[in-house]
PyMOL Python script that loads the backbone (N, CA, C, O; Angstrom):
from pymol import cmd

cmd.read_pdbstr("""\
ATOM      1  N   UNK A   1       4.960 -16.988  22.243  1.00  0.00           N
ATOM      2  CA  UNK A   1       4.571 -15.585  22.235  1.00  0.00           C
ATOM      3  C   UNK A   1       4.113 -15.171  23.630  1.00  0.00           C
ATOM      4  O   UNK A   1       4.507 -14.148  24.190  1.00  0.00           O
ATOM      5  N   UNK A   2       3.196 -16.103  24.180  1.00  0.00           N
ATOM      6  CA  UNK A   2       2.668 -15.693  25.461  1.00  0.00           C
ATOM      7  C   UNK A   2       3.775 -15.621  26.935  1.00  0.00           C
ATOM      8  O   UNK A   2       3.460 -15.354  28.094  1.00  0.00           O
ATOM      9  N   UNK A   3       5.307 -16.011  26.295  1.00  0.00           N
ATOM     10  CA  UNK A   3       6.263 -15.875  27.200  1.00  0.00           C
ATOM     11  C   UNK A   3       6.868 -15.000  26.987  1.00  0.00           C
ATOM     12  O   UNK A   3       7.579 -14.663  27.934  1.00  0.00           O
ATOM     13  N   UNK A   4       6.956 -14.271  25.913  1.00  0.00           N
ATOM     14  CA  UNK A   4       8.131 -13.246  25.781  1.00  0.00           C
ATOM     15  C   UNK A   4       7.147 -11.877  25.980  1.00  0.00           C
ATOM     16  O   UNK A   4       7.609 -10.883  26.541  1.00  0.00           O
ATOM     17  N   UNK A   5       5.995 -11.902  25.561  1.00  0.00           N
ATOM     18  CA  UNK A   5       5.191 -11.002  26.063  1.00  0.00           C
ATOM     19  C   UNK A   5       5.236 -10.560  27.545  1.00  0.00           C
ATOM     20  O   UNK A   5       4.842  -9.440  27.870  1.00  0.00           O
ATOM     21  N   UNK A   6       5.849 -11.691  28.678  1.00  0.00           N
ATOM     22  CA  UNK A   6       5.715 -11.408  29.667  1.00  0.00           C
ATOM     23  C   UNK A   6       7.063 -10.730  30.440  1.00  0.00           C
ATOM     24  O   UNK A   6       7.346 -10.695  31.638  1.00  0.00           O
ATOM     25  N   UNK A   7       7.588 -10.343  29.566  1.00  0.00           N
ATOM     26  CA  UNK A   7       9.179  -9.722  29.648  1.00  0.00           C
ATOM     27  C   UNK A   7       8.926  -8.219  29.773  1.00  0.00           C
ATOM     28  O   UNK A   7       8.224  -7.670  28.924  1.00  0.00           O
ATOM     29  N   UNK A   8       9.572  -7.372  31.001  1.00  0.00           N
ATOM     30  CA  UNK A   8       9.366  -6.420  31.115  1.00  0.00           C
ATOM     31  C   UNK A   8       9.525  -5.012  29.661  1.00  0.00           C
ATOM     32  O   UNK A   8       9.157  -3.851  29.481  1.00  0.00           O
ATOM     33  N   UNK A   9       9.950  -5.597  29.262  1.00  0.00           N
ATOM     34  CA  UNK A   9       9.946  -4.335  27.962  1.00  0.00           C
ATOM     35  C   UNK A   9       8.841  -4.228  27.183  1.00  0.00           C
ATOM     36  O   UNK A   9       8.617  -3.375  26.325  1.00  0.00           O
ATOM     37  N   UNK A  10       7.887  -5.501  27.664  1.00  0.00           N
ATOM     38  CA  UNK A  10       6.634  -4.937  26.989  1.00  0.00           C
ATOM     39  C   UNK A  10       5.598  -4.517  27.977  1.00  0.00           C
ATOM     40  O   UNK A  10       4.444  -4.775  27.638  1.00  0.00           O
ATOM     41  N   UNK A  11       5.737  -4.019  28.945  1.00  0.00           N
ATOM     42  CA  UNK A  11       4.864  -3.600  29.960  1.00  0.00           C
ATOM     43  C   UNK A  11       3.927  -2.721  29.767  1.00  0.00           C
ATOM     44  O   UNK A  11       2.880  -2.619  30.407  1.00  0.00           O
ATOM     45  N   UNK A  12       4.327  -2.006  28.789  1.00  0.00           N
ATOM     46  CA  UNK A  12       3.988  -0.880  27.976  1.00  0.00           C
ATOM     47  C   UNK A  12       2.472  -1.057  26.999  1.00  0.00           C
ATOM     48  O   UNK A  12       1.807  -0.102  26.599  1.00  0.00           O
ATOM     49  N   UNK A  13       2.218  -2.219  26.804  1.00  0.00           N
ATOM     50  CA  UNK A  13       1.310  -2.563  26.068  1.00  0.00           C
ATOM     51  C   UNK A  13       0.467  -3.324  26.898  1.00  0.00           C
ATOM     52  O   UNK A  13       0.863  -3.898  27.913  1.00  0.00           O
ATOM     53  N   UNK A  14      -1.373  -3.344  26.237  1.00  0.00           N
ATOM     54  CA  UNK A  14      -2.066  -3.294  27.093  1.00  0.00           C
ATOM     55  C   UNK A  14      -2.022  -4.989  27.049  1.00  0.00           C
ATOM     56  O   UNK A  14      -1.376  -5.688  26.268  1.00  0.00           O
ATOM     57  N   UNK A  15      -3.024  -5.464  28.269  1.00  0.00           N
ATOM     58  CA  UNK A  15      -3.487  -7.206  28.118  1.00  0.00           C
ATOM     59  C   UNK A  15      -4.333  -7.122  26.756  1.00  0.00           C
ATOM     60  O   UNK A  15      -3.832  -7.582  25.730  1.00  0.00           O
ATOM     61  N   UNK A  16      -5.269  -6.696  26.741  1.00  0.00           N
ATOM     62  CA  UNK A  16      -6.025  -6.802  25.121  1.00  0.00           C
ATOM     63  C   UNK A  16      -5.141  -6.531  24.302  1.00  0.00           C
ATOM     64  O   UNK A  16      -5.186  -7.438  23.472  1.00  0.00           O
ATOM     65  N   UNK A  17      -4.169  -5.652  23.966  1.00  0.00           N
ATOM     66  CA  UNK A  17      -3.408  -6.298  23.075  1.00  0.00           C
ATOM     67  C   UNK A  17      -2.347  -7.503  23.197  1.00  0.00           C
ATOM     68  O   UNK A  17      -2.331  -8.364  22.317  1.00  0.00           O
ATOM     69  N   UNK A  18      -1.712  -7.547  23.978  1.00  0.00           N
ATOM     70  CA  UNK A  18      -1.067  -8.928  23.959  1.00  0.00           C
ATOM     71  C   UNK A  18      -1.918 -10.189  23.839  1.00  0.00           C
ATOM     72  O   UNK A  18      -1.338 -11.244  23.579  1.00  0.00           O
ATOM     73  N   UNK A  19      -3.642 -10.170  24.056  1.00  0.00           N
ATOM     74  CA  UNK A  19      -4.460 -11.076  23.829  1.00  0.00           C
ATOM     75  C   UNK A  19      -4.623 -11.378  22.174  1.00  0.00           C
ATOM     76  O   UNK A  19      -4.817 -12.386  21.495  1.00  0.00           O
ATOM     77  N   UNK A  20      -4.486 -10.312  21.978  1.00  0.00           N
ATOM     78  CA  UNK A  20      -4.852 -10.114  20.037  1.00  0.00           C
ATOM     79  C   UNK A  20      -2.972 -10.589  19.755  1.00  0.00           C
ATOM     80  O   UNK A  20      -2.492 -11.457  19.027  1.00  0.00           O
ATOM     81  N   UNK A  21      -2.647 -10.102  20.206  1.00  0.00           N
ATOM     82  CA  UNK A  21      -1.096 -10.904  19.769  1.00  0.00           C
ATOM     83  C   UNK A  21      -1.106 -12.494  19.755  1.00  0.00           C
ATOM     84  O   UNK A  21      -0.869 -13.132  18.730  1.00  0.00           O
ATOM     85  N   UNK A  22      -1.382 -13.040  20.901  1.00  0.00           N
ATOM     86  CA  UNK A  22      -1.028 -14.391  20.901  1.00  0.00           C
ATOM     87  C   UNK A  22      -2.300 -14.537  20.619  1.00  0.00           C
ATOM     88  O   UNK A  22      -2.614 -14.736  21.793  1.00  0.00           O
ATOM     89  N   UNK A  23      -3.616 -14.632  19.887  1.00  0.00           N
ATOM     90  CA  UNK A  23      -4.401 -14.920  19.381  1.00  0.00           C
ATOM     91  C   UNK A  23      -4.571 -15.378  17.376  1.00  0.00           C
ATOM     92  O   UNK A  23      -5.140 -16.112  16.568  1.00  0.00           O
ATOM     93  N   UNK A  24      -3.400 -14.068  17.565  1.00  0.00           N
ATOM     94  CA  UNK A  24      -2.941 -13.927  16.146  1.00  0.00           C
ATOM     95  C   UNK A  24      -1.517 -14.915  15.791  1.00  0.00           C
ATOM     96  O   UNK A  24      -1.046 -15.532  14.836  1.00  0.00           O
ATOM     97  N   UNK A  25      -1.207 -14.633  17.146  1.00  0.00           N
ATOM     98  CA  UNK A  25       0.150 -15.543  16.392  1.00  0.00           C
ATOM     99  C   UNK A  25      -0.420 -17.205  16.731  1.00  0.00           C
ATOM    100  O   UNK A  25       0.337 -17.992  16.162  1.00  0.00           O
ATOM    101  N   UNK A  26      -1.169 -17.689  17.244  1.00  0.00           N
ATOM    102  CA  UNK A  26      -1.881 -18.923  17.389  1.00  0.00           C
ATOM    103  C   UNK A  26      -2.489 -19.191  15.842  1.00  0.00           C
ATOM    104  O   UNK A  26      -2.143 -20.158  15.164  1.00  0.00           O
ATOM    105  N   UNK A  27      -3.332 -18.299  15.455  1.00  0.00           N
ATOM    106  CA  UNK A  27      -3.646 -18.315  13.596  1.00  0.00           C
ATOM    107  C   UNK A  27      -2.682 -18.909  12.732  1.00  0.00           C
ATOM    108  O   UNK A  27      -2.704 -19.864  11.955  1.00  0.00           O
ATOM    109  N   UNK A  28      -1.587 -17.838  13.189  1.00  0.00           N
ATOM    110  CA  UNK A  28      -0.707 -18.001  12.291  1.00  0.00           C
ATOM    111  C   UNK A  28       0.069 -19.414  11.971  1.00  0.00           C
ATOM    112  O   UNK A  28       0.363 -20.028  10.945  1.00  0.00           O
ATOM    113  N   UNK A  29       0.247 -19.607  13.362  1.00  0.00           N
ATOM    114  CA  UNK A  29       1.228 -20.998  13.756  1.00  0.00           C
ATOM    115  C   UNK A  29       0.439 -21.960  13.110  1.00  0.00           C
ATOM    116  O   UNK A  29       0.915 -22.870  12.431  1.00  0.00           O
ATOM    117  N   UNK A  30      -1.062 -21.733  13.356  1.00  0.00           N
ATOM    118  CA  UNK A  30      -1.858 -23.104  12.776  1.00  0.00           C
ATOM    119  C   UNK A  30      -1.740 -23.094  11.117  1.00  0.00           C
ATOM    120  O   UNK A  30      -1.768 -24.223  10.626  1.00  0.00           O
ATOM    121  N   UNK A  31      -1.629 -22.131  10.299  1.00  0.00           N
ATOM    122  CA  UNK A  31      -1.452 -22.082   9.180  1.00  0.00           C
ATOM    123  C   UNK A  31      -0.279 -22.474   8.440  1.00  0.00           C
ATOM    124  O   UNK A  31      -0.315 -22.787   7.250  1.00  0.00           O
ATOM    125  N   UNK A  32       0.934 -22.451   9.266  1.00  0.00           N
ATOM    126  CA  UNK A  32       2.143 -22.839   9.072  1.00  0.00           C
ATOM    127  C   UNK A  32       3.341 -21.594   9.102  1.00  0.00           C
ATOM    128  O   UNK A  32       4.412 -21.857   8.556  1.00  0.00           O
ATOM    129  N   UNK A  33       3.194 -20.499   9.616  1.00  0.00           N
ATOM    130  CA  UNK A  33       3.869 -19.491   9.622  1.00  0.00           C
ATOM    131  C   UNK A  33       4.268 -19.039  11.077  1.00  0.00           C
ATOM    132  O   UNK A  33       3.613 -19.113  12.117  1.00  0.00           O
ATOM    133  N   UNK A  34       5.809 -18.444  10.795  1.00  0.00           N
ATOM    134  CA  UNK A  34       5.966 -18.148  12.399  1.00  0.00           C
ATOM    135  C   UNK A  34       6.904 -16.891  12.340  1.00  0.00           C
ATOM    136  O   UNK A  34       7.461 -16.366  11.376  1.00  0.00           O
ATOM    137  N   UNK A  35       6.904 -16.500  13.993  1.00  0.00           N
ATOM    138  CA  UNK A  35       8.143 -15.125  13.896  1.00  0.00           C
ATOM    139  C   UNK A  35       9.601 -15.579  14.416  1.00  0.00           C
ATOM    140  O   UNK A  35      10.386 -14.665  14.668  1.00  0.00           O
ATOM    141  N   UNK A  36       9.958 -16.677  14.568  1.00  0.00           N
ATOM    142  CA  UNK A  36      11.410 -17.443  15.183  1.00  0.00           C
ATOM    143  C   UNK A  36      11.679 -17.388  16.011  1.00  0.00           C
ATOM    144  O   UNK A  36      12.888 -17.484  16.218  1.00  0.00           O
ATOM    145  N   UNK A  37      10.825 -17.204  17.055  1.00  0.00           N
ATOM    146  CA  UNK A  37      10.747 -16.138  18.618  1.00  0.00           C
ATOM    147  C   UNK A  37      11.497 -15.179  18.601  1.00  0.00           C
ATOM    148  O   UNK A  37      12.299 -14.987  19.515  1.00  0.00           O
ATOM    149  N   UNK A  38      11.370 -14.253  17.382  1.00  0.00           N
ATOM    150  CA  UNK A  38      12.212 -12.981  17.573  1.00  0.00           C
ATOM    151  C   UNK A  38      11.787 -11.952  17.726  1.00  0.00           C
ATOM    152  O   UNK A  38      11.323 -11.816  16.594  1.00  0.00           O
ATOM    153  N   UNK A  39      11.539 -11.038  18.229  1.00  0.00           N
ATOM    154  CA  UNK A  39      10.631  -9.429  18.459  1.00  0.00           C
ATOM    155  C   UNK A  39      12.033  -8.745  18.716  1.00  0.00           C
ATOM    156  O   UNK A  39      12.856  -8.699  19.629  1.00  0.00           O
ATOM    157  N   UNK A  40      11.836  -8.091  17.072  1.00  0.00           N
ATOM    158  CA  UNK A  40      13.058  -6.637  17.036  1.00  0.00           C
ATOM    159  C   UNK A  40      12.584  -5.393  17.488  1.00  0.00           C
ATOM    160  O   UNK A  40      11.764  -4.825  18.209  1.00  0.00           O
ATOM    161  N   UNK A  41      13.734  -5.225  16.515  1.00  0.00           N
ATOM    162  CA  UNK A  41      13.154  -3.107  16.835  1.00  0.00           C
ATOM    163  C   UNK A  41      12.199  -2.747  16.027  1.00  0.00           C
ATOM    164  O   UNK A  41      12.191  -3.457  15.021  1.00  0.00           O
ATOM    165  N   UNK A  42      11.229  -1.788  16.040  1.00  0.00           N
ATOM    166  CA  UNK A  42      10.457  -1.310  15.439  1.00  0.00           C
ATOM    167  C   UNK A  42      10.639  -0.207  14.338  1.00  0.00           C
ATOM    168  O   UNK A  42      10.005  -0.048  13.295  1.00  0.00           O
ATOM    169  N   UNK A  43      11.619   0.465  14.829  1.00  0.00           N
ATOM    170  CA  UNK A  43      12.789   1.707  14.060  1.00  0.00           C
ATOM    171  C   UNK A  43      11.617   2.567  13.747  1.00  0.00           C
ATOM    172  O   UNK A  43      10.951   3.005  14.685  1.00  0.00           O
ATOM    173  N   UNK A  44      11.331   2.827  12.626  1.00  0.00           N
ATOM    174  CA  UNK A  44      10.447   4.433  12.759  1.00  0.00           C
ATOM    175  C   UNK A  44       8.762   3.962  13.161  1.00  0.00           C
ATOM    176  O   UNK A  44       7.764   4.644  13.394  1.00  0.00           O
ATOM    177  N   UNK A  45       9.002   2.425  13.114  1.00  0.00           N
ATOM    178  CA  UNK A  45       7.266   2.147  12.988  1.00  0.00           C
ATOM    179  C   UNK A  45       6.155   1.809  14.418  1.00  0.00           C
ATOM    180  O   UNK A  45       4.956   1.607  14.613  1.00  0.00           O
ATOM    181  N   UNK A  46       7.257   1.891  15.096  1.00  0.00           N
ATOM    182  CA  UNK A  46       6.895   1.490  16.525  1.00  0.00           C
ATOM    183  C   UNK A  46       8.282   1.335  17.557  1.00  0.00           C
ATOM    184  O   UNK A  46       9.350   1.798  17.155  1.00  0.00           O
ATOM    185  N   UNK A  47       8.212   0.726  18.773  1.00  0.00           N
ATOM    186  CA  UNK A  47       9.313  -0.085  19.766  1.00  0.00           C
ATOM    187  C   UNK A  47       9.774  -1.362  18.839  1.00  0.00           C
ATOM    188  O   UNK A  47      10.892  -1.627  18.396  1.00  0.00           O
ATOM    189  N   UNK A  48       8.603  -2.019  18.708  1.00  0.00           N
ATOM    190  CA  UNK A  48       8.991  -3.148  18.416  1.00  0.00           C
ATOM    191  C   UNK A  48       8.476  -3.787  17.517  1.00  0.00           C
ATOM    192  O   UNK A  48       7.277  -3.618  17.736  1.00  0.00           O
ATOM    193  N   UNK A  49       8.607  -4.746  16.181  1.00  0.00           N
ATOM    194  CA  UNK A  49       8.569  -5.522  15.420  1.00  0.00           C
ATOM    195  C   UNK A  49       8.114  -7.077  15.103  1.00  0.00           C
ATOM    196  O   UNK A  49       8.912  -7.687  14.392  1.00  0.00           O
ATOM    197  N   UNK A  50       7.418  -7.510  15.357  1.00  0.00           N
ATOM    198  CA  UNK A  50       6.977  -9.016  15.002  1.00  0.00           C
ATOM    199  C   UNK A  50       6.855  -9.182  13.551  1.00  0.00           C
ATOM    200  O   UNK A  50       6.251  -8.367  12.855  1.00  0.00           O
ATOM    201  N   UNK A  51       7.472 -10.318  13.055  1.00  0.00           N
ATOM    202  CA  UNK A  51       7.384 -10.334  11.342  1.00  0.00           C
ATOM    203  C   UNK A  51       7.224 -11.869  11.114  1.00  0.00           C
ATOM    204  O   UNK A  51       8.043 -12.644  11.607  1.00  0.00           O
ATOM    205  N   UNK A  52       6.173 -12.311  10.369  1.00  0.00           N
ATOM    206  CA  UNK A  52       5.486 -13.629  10.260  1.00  0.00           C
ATOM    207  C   UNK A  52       6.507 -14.025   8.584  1.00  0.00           C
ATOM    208  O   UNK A  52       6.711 -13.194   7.699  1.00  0.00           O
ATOM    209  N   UNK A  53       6.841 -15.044   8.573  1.00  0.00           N
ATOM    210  CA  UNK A  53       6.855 -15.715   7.798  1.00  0.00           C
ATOM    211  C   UNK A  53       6.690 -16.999   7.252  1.00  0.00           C
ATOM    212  O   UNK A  53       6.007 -17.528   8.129  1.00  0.00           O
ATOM    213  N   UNK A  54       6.876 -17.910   6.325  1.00  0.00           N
ATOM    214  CA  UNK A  54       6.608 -18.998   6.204  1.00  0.00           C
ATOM    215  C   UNK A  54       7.583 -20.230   6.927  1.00  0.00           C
ATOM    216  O   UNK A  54       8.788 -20.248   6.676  1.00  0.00           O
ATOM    217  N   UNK A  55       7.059 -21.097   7.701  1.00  0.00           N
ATOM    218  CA  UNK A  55       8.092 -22.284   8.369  1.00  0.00           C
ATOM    219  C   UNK A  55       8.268 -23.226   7.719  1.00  0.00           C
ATOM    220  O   UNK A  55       7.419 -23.826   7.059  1.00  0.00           O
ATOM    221  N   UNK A  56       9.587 -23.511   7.845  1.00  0.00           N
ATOM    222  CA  UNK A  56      10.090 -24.523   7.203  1.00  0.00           C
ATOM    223  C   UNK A  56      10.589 -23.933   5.342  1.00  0.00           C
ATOM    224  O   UNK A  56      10.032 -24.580   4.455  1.00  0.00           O
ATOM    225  N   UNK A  57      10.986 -23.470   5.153  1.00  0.00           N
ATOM    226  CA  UNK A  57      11.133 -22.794   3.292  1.00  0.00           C
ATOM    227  C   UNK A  57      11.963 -21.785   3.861  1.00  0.00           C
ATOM    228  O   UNK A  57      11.812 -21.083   4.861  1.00  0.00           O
ATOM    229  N   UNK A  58      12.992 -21.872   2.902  1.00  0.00           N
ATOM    230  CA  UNK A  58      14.263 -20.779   2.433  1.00  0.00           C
ATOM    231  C   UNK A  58      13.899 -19.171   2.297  1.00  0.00           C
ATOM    232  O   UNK A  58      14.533 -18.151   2.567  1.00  0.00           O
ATOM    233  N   UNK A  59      12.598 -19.417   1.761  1.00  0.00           N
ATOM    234  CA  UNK A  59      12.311 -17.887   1.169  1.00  0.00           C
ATOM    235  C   UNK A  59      12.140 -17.500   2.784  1.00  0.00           C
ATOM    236  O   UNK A  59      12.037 -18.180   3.805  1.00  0.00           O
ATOM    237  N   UNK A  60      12.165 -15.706   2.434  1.00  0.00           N
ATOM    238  CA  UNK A  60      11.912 -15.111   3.660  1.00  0.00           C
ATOM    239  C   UNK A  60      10.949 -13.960   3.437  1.00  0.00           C
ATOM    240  O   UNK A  60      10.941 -12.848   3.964  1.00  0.00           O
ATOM    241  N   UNK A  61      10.053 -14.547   2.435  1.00  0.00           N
ATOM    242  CA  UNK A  61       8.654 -13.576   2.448  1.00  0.00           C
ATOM    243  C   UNK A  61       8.084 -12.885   3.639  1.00  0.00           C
ATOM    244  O   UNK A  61       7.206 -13.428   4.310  1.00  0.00           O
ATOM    245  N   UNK A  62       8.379 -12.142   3.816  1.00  0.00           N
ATOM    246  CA  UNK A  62       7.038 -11.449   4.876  1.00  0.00           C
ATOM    247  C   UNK A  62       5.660 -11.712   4.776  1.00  0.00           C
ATOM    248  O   UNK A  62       5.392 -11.616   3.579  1.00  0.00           O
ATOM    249  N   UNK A  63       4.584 -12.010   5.453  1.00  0.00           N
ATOM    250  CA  UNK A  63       3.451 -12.344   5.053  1.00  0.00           C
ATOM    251  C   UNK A  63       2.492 -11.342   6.425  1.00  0.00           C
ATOM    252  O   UNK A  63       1.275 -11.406   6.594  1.00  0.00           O
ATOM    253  N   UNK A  64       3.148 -10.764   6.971  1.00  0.00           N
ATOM    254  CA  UNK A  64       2.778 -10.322   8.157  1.00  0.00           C
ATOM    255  C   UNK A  64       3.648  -9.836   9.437  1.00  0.00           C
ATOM    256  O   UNK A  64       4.362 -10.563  10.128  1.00  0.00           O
ATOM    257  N   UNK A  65       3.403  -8.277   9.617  1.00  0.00           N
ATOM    258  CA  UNK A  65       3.980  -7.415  10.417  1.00  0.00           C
ATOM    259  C   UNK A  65       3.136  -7.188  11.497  1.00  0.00           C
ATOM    260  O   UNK A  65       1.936  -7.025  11.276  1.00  0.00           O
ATOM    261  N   UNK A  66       3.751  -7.137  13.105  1.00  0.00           N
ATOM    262  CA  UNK A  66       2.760  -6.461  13.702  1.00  0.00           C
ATOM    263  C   UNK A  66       3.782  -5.535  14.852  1.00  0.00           C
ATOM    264  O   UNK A  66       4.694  -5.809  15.632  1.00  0.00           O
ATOM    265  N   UNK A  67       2.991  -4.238  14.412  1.00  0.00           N
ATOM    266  CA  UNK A  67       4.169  -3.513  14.929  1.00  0.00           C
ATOM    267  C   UNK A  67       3.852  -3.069  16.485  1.00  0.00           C
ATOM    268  O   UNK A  67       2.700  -2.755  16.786  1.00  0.00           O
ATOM    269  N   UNK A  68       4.918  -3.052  17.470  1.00  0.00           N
ATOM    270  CA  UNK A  68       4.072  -2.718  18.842  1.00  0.00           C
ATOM    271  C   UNK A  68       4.453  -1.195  19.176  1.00  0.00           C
ATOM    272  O   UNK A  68       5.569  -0.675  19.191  1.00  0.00           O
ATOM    273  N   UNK A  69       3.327  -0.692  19.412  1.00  0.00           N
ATOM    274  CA  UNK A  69       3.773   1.078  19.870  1.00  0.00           C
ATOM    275  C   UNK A  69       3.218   0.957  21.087  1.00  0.00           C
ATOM    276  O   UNK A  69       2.635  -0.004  21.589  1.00  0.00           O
ATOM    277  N   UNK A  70       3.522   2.323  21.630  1.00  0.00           N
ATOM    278  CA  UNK A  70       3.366   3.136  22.848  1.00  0.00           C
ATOM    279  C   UNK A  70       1.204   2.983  23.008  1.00  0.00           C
ATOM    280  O   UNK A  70       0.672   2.713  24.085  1.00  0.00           O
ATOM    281  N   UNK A  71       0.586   3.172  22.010  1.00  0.00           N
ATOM    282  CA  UNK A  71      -0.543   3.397  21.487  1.00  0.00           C
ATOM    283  C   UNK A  71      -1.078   2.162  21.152  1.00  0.00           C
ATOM    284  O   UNK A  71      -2.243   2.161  20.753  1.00  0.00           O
ATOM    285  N   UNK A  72      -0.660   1.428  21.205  1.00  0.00           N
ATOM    286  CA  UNK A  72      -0.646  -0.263  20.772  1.00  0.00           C
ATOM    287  C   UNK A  72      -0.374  -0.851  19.795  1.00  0.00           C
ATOM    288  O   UNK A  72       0.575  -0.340  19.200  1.00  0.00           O
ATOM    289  N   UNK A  73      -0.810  -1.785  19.303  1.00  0.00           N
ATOM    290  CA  UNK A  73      -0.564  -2.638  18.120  1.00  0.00           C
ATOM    291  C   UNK A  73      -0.883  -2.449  16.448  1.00  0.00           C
ATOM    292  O   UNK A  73      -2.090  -2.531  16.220  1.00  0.00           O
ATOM    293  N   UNK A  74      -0.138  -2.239  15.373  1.00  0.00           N
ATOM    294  CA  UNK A  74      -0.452  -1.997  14.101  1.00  0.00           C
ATOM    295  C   UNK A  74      -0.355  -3.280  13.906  1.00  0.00           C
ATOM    296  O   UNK A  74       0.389  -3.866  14.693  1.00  0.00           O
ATOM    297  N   UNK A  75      -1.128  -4.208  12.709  1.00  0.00           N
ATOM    298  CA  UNK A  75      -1.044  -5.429  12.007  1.00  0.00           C
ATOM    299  C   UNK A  75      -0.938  -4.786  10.305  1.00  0.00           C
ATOM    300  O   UNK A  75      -1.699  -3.988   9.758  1.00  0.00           O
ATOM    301  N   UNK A  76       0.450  -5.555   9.679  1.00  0.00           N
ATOM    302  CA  UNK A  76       0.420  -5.136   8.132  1.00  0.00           C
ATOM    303  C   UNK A  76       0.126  -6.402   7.736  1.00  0.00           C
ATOM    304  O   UNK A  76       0.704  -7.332   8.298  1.00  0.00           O
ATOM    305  N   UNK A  77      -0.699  -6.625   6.834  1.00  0.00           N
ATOM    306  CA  UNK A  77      -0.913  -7.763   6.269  1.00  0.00           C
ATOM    307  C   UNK A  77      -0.034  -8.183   4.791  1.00  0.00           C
ATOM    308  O   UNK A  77      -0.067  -7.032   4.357  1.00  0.00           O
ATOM    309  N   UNK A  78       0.527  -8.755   3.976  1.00  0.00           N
ATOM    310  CA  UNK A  78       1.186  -8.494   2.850  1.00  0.00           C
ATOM    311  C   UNK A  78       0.401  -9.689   2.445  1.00  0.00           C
ATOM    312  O   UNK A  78       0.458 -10.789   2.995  1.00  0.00           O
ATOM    313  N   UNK A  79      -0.583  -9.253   1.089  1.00  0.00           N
ATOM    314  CA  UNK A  79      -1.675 -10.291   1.105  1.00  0.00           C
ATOM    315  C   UNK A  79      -1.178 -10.453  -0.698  1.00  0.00           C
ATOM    316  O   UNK A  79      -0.983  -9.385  -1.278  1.00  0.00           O
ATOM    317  N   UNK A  80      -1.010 -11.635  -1.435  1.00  0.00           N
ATOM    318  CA  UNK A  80      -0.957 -11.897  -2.633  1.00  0.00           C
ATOM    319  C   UNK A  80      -1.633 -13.144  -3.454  1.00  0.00           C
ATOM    320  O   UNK A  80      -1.580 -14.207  -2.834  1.00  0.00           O
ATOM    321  N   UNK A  81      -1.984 -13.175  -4.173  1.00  0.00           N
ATOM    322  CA  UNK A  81      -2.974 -14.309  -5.202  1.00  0.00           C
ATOM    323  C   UNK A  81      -4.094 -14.613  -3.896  1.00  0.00           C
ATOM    324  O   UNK A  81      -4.445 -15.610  -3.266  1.00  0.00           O
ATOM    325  N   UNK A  82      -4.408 -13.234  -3.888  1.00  0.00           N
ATOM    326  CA  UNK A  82      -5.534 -13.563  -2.768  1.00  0.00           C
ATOM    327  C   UNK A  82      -7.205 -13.463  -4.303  1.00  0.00           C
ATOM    328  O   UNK A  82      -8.372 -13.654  -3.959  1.00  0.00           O
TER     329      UNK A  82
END
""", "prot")
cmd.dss("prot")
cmd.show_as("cartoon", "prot")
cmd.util.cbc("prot")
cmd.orient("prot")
């Protein structure tokens, strides 16, 4: 995360958020979930797209969105048998 963050198309977004990014995606990784190093499009919800799911398993649950805007960072959580 902390490499692709450093790719000019996200210039746009602040260091505190890219800190809360790879802070979050460090959580995540330790829990067992990842984004495949992929950051899409965002389409109506932002630029761009980060989408967490579970590693290693077929399913392709979403468990976590974080969307990147102009304004910064949205986090969706998709929380169940919580």
């Amino acid at each position: 995360m902390r490499e692709i963050l450093k790719e000019g198309r996200f210039d746009f977004l602040s260091e505190k958020d890219k800190t809360l990014m790879v802070a979050f995606h460090d959580a995540m990784t330790g829990l067992g979930y990842d984004f495949n190093g992929e950051i899409g499009e965002g389409y109506c919800w932002g630029k761009y797209m980060v989408i967490y799911t579970k590693s290693g398993v077929k399913s392709k649950k979403v468990y976590a969105r974080m969307y990147l805007k102009e304004e910064g960072v949205a986090l969706r959580l998709f929380l169940s048998n919580i």
